[in-house]
N, C-alpha and C positions, 0 to 999 in steps of 0.2 A: 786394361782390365782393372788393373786399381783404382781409376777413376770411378769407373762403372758400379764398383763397389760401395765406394764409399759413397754414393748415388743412392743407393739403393740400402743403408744405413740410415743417409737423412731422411730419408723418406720411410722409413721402418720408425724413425723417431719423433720425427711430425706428423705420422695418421698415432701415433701413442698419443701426443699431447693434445690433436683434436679429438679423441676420445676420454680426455681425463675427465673424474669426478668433477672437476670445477669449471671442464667443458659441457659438459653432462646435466648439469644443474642449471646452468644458463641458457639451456635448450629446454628445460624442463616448464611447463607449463603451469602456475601453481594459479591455486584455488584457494578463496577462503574456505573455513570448515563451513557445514552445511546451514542454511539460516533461520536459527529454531532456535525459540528461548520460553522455558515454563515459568508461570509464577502462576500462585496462589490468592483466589479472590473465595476468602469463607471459604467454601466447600467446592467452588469450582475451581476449576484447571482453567489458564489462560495460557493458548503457545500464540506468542507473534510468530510467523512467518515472512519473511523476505523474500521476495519474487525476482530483486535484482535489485538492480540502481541505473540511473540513466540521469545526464546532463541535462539542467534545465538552464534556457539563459533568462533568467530572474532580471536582467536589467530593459528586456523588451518585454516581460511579461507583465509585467508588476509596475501599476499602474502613480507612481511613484517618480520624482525626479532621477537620473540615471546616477548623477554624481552620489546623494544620497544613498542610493542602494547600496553602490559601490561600498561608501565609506560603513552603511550598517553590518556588511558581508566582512570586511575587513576584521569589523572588531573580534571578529569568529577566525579570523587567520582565512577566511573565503574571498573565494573571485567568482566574479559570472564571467561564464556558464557555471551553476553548480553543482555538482550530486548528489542527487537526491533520491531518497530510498520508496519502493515500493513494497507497503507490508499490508498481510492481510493478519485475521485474528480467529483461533478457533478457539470456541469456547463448549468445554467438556465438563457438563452439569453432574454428570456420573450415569446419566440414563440417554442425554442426548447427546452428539455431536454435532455443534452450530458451527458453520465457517462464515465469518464477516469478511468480503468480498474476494477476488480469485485473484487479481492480476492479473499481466497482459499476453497469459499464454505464451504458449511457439512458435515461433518463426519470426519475432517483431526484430528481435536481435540477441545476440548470443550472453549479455547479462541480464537476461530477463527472462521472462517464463520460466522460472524454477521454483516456483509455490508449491505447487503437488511434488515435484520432490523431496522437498522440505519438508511436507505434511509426511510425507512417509520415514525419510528419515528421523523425524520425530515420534514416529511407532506406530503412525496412523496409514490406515489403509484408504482408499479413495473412494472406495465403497462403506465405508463404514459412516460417511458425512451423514446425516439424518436431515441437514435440513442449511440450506445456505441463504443466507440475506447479506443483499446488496444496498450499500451505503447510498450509492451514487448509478447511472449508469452510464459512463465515460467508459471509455475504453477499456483505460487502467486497472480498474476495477470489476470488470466483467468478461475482459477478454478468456480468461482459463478456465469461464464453461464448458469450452468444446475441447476435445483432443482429437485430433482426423476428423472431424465431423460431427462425432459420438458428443455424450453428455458426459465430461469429466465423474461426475461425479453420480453414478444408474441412479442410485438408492435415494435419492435427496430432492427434499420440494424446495423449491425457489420462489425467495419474498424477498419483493421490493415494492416500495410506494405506489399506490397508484398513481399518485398525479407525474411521477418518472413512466411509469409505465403506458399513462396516457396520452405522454409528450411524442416519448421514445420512440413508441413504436404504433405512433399514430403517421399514414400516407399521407395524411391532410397534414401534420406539422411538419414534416421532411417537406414537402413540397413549398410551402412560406418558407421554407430557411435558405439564408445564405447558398452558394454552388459549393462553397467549399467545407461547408456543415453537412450536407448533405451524407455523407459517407459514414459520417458517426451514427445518422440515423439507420442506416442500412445494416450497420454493424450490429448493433441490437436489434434488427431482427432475425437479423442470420443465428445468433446465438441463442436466443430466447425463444426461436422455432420448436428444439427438438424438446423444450423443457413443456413449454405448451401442448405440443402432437401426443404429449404423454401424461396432460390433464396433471401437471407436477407446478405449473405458477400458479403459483396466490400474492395476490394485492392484498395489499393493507390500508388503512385510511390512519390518521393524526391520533397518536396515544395510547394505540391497540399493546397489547401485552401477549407477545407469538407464542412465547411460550415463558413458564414458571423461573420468575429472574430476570427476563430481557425486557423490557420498557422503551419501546420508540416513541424516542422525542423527533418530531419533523422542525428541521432547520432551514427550508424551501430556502433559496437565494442561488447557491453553486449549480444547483439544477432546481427545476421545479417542485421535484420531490425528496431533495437529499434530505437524509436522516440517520441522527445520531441514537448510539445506540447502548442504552445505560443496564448496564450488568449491575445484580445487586443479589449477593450471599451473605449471610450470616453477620449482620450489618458492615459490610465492606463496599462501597462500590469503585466499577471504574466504567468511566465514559468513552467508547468507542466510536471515536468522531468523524470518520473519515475522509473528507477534505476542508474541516474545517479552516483549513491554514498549508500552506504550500509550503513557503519561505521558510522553516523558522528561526532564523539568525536574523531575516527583518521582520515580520509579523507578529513575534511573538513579543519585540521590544516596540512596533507600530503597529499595533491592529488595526490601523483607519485602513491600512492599504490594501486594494485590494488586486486581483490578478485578471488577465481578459479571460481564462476558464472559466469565469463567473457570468452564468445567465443575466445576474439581475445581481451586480455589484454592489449598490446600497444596501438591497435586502441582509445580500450574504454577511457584507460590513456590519450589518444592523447584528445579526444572528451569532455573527464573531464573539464580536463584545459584550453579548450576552452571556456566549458558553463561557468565556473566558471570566467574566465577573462570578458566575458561580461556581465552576468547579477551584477556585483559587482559595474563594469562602468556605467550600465546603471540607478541602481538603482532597477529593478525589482522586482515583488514579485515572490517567488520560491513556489511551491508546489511539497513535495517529495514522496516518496512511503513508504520509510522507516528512516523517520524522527519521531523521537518522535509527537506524535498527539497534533496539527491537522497537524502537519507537512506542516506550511505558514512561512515566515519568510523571511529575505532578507539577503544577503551575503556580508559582508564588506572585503576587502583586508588586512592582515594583515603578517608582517613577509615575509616570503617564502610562505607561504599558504592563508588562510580565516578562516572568523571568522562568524556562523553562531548568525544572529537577529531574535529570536522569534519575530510572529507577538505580538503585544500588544491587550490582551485580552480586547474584548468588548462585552453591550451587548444591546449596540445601532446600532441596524439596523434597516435600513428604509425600 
């Protein structure tokens, strides 16, 4: 009987210890806080949003010697495969609501697709978007059109370039592509259906101005019709660039290099080192797609290459 006892003691004090606070916390699932950061351009409101983060292996992508990368990622304390951020940017003029690209939706994997709850946790409702432009259309960037089917966002017309939207969602280009490209085409048009059926897409052509403040600049190269996209209040601007640069631990100190995402590798190369010589001159703020989040910051010239400035965290906004 006394055995039996004390049996049933240990056991009364090991289900205690696998229930303690410091078991408890170890089972606990944690989260970063939600992926939303404002600042102020003039008189508009800029929130990055972060859709996730997801491993890129930068030393097969990145068209560049492997040891090289290596040693460019190291100087950053990085390795490949590396992680890398997906952000998109809303830009709230006071009268409109613009979102520059969505991310890659639900279901891809579980640190991803969380841009619209970000948008909301930020105060914004998903209905209230007025009007969304797309940088690029790759997946990444346009995957969080749909949710179950529906148009993420009812209220909202959809712009992106036409020579993207010519490529994209042309039968005749899907059918010349590669077998294993083939599915990216198909992608947009499953998404870019219901915005259509609803007389909600508009194309743009090279230097159009969509609305009061926003200035596409066309950067053709990563896709046919990628375009960056220059915010400008109350003499401030920032450049929202969207794949201008993948890497930035080696691209931003090598911009020769370029990555296989790239339609047309020279172009993009060419378009690189264009943005990069001006926005460094000009002073601009840059917002990237896949820069470390929030992915703000501004580019100083250094060496042969650049040198990226995290914006300086605040949390004073007016």
């Amino acid at each position: 009987m006394k055995l039996i006892k004390t049996h049933i003691v240990l056991s009364l004090l090991l289900g205690a210890a696998l229930s303690s606070p410091a078991t408890q916390a170890a089972e606990h699932k944690f989260e970063q806080a939600p992926g939303y950061y404002h600042m102020n351009i003039g008189d508009f409101r800029i929130t990055a949003l972060n859709d996730g983060t997801r491993d890129m292996a930068a030393h097969r992508l990145l068209h560049w010697d492997e040891e090289k990368i290596q040693a460019a990622l190291a100087e950053h304390y990085l390795t490949s495969p590396v992680e890398g951020s997906i952000n998109g940017f809303l830009v709230n003029t006071g009268e409109q609501q613009i979102l520059i690209d969505t991310g890659m939706g639900d279901g891809v994997s579980p640190n991803l697709g969380q841009l619209s709850a970000h948008l909301q946790a930020a105060g914004y409702q998903l209905t209230d978007i007025d009007a969304v432009y797309i940088t690029h259309m790759h997946g990444d960037h346009i995957s969080g059109l749909l949710t179950d089917g529906e148009r993420t966002f009812p209220n909202a017309r959809l712009y992106v370039h036409e020579r993207d939207a010519n490529y994209w969602l042309s039968e005749t280009e899907m059918n010349k592509a590669p077998e294993g490209r083939k599915g990216s085409f198909k992608n947009a048009m499953r998404l870019f259906a219901p915005y259509q059926n609803a007389n909600a897409l508009i194309t743009f052509s090279d230097g159009q101005q969509l609305h009061d403040g926003i200035i596409v600049n066309p950067t053709p190269g990563h896709t046919p019709g990628h375009s960056v996209y220059r915010v400008e209040s109350d003499a401030e601007t920032m450049v929202i660039w969207g794949d201008t640069l993948h890497v930035a631990a080696v691209q931003f100190a090598h911009p020769e290099v370029t990555i296989a995402y790239d339609s047309n590798p020279d172009e993009a190369r060419a378009q690189r080192l264009q943005l990069l010589e001006k926005v460094a001159a000009e002073g601009h703020w840059v917002a990237g797609a896949h820069i470390s989040f929030p992915g703000i910051g501004r580019v100083k010239k250094e060496a042969d290459g650049y040198r990226w400035v995290p914006a300086n965290y605040t949390t004073q906004i007016d």
